[in-house]
N, C-alpha and C positions, 0 to 999 in steps of 0.2 A: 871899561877897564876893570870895575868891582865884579863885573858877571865875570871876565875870562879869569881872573883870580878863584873864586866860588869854585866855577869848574876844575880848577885843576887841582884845589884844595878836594875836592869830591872824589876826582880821579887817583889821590895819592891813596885817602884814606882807601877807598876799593881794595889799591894793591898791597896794603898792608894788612887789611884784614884777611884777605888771600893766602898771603904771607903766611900768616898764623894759624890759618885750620889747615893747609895742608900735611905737614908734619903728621898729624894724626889720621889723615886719609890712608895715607904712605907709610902703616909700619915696617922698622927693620928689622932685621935678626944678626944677632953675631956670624960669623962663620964656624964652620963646622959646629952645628948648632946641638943642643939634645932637647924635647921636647915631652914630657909624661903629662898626660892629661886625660880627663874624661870626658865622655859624646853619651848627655842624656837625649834620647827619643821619647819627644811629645804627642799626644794626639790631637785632634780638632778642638780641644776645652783644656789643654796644655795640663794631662793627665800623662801620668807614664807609661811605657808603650814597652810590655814584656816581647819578647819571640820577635825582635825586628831583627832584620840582615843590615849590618853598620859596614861599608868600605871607608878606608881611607886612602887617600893618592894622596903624594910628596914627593918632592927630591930627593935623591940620594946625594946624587954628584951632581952636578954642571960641565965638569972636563972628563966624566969616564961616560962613556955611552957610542952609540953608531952617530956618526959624523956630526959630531959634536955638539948634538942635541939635547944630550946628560942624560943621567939613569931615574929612572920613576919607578916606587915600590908601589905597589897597592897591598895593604891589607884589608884583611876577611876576608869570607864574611866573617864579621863578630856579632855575637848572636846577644840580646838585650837581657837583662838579668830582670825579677819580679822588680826594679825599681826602674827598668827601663836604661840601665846604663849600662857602658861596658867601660874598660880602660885599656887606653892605646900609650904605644912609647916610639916614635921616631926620630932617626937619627940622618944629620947630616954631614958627608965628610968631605964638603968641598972647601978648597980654601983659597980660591982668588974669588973675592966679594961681588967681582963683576959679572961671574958666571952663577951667582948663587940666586936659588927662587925662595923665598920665605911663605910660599901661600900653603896652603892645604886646603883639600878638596874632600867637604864629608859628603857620603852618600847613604840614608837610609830608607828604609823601605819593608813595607809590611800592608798584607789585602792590597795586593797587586798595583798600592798607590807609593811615589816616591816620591823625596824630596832631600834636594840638594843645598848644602852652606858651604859656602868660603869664610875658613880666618886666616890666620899666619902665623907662623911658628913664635911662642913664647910671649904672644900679645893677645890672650885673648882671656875670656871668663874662662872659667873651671868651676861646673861643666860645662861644655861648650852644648847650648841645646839645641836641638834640630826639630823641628815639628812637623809631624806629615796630617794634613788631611782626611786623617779614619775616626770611625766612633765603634767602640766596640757590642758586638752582638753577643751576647749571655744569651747559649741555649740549656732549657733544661730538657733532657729526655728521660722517657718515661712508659711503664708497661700500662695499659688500659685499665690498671687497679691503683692508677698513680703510684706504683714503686719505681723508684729512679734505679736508671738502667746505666752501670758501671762498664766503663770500656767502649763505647759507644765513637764509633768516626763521625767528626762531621767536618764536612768540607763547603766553604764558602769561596768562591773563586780561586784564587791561586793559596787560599791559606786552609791550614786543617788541625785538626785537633783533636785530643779525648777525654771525654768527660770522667770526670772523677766517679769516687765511691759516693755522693749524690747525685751522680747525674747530672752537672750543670759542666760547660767549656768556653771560654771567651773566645768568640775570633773578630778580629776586626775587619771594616769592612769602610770603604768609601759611600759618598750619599749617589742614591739613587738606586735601582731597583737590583736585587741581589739574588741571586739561583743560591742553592744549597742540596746537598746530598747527605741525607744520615746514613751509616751502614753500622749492622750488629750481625754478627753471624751470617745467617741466610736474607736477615729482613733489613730492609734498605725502603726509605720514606728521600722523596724531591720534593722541592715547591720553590717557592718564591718571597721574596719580604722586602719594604723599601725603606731605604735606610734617609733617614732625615735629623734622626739624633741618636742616645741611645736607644738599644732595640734588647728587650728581651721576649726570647720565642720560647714556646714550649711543642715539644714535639712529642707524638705518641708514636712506639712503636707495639702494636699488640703482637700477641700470640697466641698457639693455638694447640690441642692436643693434635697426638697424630698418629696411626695405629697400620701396621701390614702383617702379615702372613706370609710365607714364602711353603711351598709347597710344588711337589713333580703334579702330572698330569694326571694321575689317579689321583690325587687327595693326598697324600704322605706329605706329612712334613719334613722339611730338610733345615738343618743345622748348617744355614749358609752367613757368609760373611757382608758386613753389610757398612759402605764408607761413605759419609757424607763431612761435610764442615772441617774436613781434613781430619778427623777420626773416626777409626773402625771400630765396629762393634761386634763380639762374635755370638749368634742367637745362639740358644739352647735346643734342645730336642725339637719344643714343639714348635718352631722355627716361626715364633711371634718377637715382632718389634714394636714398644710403644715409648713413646716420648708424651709427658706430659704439656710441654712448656717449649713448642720451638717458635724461632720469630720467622717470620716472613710469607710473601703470599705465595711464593715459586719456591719446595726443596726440591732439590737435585741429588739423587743418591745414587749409587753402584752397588749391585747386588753380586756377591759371587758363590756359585757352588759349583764344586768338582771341574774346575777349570772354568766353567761358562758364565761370562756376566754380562749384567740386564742391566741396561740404564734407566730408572725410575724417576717420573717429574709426580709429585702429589701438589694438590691446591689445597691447603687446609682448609681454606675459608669456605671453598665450596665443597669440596670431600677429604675425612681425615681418615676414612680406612680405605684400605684396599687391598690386592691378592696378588703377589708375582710368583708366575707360577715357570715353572722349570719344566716342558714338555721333551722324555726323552723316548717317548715310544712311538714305531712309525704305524705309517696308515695301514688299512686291512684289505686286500685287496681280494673278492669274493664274486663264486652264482656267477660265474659266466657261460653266459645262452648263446645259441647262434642262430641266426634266421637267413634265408637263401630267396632271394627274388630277382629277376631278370638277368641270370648268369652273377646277380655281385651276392658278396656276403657280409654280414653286419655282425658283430660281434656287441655284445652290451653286458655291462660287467657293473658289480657293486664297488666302490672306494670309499672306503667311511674310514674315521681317525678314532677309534675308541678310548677312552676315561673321561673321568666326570670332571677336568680342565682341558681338555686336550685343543690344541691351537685349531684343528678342521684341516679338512685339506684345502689345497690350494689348485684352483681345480685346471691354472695355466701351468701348471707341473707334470700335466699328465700328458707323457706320449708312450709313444704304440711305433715301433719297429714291425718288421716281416722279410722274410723268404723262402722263395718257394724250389722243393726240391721233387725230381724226379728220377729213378735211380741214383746214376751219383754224379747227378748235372744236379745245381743247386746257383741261384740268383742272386747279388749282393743283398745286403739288407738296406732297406727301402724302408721312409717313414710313412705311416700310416696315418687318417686323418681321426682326431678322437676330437669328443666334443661332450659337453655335459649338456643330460635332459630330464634332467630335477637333480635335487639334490641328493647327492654321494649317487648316483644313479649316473653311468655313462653310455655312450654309444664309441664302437670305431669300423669305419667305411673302408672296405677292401675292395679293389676293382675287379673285372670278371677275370677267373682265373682256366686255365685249360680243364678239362676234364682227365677226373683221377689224380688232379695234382696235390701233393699235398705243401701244406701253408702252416711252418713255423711264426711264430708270435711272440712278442714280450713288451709287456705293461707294468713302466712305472711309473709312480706317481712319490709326488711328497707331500706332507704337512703345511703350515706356514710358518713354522721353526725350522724348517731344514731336513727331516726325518725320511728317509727313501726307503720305500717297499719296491718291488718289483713281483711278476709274476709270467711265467713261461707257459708255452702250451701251442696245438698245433689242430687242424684240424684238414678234413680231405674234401674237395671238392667234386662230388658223384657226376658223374653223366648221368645225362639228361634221356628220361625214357623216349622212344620214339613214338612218333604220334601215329594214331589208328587211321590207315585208308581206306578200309573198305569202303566202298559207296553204295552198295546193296537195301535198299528199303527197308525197313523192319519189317516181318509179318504181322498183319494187324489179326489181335485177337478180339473172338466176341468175350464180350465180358461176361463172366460167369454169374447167372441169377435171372438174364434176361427173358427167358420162356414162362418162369416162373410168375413175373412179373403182369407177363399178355395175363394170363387166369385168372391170375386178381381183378385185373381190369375186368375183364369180362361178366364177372360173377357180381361186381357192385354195379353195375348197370341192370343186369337183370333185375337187380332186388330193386333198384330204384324204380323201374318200369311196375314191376306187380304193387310197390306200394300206390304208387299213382291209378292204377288198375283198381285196387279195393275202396280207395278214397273216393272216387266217380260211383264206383257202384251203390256206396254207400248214401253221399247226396242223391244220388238219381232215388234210392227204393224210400228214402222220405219225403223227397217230393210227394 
């Protein structure tokens, strides 16, 4: 009997202390309520968190909305002030209590991490703080002389920023290993960094002198216009450009003169001068010989690109046309085969043509700018001598000198005999 008593006495107090904390699990709000409060954003060390995006959802109504679900506002983004706060004000205008919602839904978020609180209208701290999960990354950027480099992007996942007039920009970032992009004008630095607490980087972005020339295909200089970093420059007479101080490993620039522009890439690091040069003179087209073997005829001709920049020619530019007229019968034009056999040094192959005919021609060629010469000309194709039939022997002649030649002989033989003649006589009388 004392145990079932115990027990029930254990089971009252339960429901009584039940009783009493729920009230505060459960708060209410008036009807048609108003609500002005602040939503500080913390970070992972419950630090304030500038540049966060802050939503808030709440009711509006309860009985005004699609099938009678009630109306929901969201505001923001509200964007966090250097102390991390913003301040909100909503309002409700329902007024039967059984349809009304008291909660509110914050939602903040910054470096691509988020995080959400529930309170409820007119029952909470002020400010109401939220804490997300990031620690913030302090970059300083910097020329390779250590001067801090003002205006500077840098972007660390979904967050970005610019560094001040020291070159330093906080972005925050969640733990674990983190990509980054600096950009400053032309020169842009990536890598990598992991985030475990705070982190501060230091980034170099160097630079570099850089120097061009613009000039036509003889040598002149041209006073052309020259756009890079979204500003143009326009040269002077002796149509030089130099920059002492630009950043990056790749510029990309646009050259224009007299209508025509050049798109220029420089590598500072590896070459900071160089020459764009503007070719408007065409090739020379010269010295054409003809040579005639087995009924065909071969034409070879000079193509050279003269000045001392000139692009060269292009030597798959060069074709060769023909037709051939006789009286006033004359054949479509027909392409010719041309082909290069050294340099600026061509051939072009015609095939056997009738005799007496004559063979119109034209050869052009271009640059590798685009520049077209052309050159006309014509030449006759002879008949062919007829070949000699006689069949008649030659007469064979004595060669002149031959009679002369027996008396010599003859006369050195004698003289050999009498000396052999006196030499015997002469052993034999001293015997």
């Amino acid at each position: 009997m004392n145990f079932r008593f115990l027990l029930l006495l254990l089971s009252l107090l339960a429901v009584s202390s039940f009783a009493t904390v729920l009230p505060t699990d459960t708060p209410t709000c008036n009807i048609s309520y108003n609500d002005s409060f602040s939503i500080r954003v913390l970070d992972a060390k419950f630090r304030p968190v500038p540049d966060a995006d802050v939503f808030v959802r709440y009711q509006y109504s309860g009985s005004v909305g699609t099938e009678g679900k009630g109306t929901y506002h969201i505001l923001g983004p509200k964007v966090t002030n250097q102390s991390g706060m913003v301040n909100v004000y909503i309002s409700n205008i329902e007024t039967v209590k059984s349809r009304l919602e008291c909660g509110i839904d914050i939602n903040a978020s910054i470096g691509g991490t988020t995080s959400t609180k529930e309170t409820f209208a007119n029952a909470h701290s002020n400010p109401v703080d939220v804490q997300v999960n990031v620690y913030p990354v302090q970059f300083f950027v910097h020329d390779q002389r250590n001067v801090p480099i003002a205006g500077a992007k840098v972007t660390v996942g979904t967050e970005d920023g610019s560094t001040n007039e020291n070159g330093y920009v906080t972005i925050f970032a969640p733990k674990g290993k983190a990509n980054y992009l600096i950009s400053y004008k032309d020169g842009k630095q990536t890598g990598s960094f992991t985030v475990n607490d705070d982190v501060v980087y230091s980034a170099v972005l160097p630079y570099n002198s850089l120097a061009f020339d613009v000039v036509d295909d003889l040598g002149n200089t041209l006073a052309a216009t020259v756009f890079f970093q979204n500003k143009s420059v326009e040269l002077g007479p002796d149509g030089h450009y130099f920059n002492p101080s630009i950043f990056g490993d790749q510029i990309d620039f646009t050259v224009t003169y007299s209508g025509i522009t050049k798109q220029l890439t420089m590598f500072p690091v590896v070459e900071n001068t160089t020459r764009v040069v503007f070719d408007f003179g065409s090739p020379t087209l010269a010295n054409v010989t003809q040579s005639t073997a087995d009924g065909s005829t071969r034409l070879f001709i000079n193509i050279f690109d003269p000045g001392q920049y000139a692009s060269g020619v292009n030597p798959s530019s060069v074709q060769v046309t023909y037709r051939t007229e006789s009286g006033t019968q004359y054949t479509d034009w027909t392409k010719a085969t041309a082909y290069a056999i050294s340099k600026n040094n061509f051939a072009v192959d015609f095939p056997s043509f009738a005799p007496n005919s004559i063979v119109k021609f034209k050869i052009e060629a271009s640059d590798r700018e685009g520049n077209r010469a052309s050159l006309t000309g014509s030449f006759t194709v002879v008949a062919a001598e007829p070949a000699n039939n006689d069949t008649t022997p030659p007469q064979q002649e004595t060669p002149a000198g031959n009679g002369s030649s027996l008396i010599y002989m003859s006369g050195a033989a004698l003289i050999i005999i009498l000396i052999v003649f006196v030499v015997f006589r002469l052993k034999k009388g001293g015997d």
